[in-house]
C-alpha positions in Angstrom: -122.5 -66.2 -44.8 -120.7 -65.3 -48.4 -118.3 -67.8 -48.6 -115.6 -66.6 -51.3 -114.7 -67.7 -55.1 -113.0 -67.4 -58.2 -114.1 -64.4 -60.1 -115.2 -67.1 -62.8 -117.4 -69.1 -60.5 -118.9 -66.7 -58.4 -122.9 -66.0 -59.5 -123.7 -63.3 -62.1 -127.0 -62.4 -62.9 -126.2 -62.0 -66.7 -130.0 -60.3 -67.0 -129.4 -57.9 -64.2 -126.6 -54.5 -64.2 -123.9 -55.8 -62.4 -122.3 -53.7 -59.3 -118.5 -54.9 -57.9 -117.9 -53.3 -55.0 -114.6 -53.0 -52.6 -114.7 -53.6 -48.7 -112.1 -51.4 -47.1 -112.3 -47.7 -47.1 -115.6 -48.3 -49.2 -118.0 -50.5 -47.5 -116.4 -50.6 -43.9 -114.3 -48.3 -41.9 -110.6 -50.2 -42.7 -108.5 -47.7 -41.1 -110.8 -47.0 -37.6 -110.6 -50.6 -36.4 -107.0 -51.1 -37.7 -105.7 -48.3 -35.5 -108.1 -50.2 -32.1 -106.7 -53.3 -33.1 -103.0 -51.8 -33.3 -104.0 -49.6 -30.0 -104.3 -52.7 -28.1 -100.8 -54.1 -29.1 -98.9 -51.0 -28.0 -98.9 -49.3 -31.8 -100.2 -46.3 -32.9 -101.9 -45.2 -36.2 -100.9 -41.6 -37.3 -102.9 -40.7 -40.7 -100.2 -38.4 -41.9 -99.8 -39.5 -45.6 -102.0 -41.6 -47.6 -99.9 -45.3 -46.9 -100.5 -47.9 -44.7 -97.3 -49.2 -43.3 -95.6 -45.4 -43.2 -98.5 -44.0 -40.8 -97.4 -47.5 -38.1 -95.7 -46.3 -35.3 -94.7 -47.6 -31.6 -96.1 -45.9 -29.1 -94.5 -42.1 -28.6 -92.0 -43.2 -31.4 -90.8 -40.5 -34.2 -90.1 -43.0 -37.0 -92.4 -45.5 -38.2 -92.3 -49.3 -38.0 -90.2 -51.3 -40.1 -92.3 -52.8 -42.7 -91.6 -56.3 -41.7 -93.5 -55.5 -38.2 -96.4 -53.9 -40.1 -97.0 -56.6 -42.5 -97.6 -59.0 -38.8 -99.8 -56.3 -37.6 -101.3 -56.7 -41.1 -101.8 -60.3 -41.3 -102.9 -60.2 -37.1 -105.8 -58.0 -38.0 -107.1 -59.8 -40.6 -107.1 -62.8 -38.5 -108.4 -61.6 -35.0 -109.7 -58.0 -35.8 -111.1 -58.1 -39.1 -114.8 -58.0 -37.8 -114.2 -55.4 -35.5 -114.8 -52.8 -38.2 -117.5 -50.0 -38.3 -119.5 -50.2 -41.9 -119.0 -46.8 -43.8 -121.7 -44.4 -43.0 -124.7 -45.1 -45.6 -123.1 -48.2 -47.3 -124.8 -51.0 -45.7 -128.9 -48.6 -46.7 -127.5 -47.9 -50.5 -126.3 -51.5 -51.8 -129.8 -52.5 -50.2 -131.4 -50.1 -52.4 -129.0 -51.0 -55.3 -129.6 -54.8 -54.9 -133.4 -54.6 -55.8 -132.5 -53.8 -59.6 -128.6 -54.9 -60.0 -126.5 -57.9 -58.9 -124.0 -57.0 -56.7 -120.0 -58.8 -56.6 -117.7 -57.8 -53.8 -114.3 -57.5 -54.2 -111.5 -57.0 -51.7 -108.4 -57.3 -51.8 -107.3 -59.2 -48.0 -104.8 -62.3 -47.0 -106.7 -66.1 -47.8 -107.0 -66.6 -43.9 -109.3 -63.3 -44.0 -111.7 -65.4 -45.9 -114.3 -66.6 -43.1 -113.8 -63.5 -41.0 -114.3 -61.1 -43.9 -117.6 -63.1 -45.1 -119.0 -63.1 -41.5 -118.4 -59.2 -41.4 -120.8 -58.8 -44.4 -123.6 -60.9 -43.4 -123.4 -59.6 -40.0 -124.4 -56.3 -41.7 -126.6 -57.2 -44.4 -124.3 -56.9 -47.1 -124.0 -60.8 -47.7 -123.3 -60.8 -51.4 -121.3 -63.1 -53.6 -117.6 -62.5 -52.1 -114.2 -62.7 -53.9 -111.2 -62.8 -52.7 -108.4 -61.0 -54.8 -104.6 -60.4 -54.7 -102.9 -57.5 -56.3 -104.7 -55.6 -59.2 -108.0 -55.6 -59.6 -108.6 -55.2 -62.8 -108.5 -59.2 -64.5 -111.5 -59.6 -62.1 -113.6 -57.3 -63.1 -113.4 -57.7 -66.3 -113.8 -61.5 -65.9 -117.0 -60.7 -63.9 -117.9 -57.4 -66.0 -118.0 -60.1 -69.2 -120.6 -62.6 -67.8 -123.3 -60.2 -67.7 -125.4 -58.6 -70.7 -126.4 -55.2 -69.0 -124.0 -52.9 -68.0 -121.5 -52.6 -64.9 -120.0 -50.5 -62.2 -116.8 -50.8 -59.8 -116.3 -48.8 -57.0 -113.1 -48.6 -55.3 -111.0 -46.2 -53.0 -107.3 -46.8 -54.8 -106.6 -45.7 -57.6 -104.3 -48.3 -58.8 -107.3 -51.1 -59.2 -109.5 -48.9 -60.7 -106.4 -48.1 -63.2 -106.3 -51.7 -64.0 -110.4 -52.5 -64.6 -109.8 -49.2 -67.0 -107.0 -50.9 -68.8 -108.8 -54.6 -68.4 -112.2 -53.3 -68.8 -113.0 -50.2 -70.2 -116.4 -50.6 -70.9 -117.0 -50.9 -66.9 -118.1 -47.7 -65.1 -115.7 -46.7 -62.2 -116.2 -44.4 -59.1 -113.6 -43.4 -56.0 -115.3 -43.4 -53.3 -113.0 -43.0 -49.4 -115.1 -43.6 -46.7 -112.8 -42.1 -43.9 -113.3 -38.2 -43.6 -109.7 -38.7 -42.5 -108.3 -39.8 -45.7 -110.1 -38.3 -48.2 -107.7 -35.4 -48.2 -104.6 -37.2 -48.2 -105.8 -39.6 -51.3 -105.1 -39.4 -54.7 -108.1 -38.5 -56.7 -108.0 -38.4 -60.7 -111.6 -37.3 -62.1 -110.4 -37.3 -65.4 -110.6 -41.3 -65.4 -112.7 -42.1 -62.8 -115.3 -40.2 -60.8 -114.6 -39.7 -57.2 -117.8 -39.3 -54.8 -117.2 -39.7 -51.1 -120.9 -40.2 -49.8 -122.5 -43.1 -50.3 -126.2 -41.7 -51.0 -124.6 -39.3 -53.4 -122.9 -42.4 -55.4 -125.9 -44.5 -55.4 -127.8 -41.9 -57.5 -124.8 -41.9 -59.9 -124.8 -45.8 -60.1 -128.2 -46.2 -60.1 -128.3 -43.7 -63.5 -125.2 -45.3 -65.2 -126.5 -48.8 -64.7 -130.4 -48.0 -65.8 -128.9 -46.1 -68.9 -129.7 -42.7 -67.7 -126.0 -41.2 -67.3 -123.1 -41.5 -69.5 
């Protein structure tokens, strides 16, 4: 099982491309086992707009939960419902492929006590990589783990707040959008002037596989 660390510990091949890779929304399906777990507490997820707490409501209810309640829902999931999570539709087949010529990081933001369950979710599905653990922008980790490597390096993430920060923090790393969720994909913000946005797996791998082998630009 990946058991997490620093972004300055964690293993880099600095021979190999390096690939850091988010969890929710990119490698599992974040939002489809929220709204189950929230289901069986009495809640209901409405994907209306493209933020977490504001889609929260009580069953039958026409305003959404007070943030406080959805922060416990939150923090619950993570800690009892966090492995009950679908893997996104060709994730767990394209890092395999990626892996045989590029070390791969992942990076997800989640609460510490996610730690175990989050690690046990990947190797359950064949995606046990190095695992790290982040809070708040992403972007001081990637380019701590983008600088430990000689080749070159992709992120891929579904916000576009962390991949604004690894731009800022580290320009030199390639950066894709990819939102797992059909559901979502039209409420997110996309902006493919900074970072290219590809919401199929297979599709992205081909694009990963030519920036990191020196065949795209």
């Amino acid at each position: 099982m990946s058991e997490p660390q620093a972004p300055s510990t964690v293993e880099v091949r600095a021979d190999r491309p390096l690939l850091i890779v988010d969890v929710d929304e990119v490698l599992g399906l974040f939002m489809h086992g929220f709204g189950r777990f929230v289901a069986e507490r009495g809640y209901e997820l409405r994907l209306e707009r493209f933020a977490l707490f504001q889609n929260l409501y009580r069953a039958g209810a026409s305003e959404p939960l007070d943030l406080a309640t959805g922060r416990v829902l939150f923090d619950d999931f993570f800690r009892f419902g966090a492995e009950d999570m679908d893997p996104a539709p060709h994730a767990v087949e394209s890092l395999t492929r990626l892996s045989r010529n590029a070390h791969i990081v992942v990076l997800t933001n989640a609460p510490g006590h996610a730690r175990e369950p989050r690690g046990r979710w990947l190797a359950r599905h064949g995606i046990d990589f190095p695992l790290v653990i982040n809070e708040g922008p992403k972007g001081a980790a990637v380019a701590t783990l983008a600088a430990r490597t000689l080749g070159p390096a992709a992120f891929v993430d579904d916000l576009l707040p962390n991949l604004d920060s690894a731009a800022l923090a580290a320009p030199a790393v390639h950066r894709f959008q990819l939102v797992a969720d059909e559901r979502l994909r039209l409420l997110a913000p996309a902006a493919p002037e900074r970072h290219r946005r590809i919401d199929h797996w297979p599709t992205l791998a081909d694009e990963i596989e030519a920036v990191l082998s020196g065949r795209s630009l």
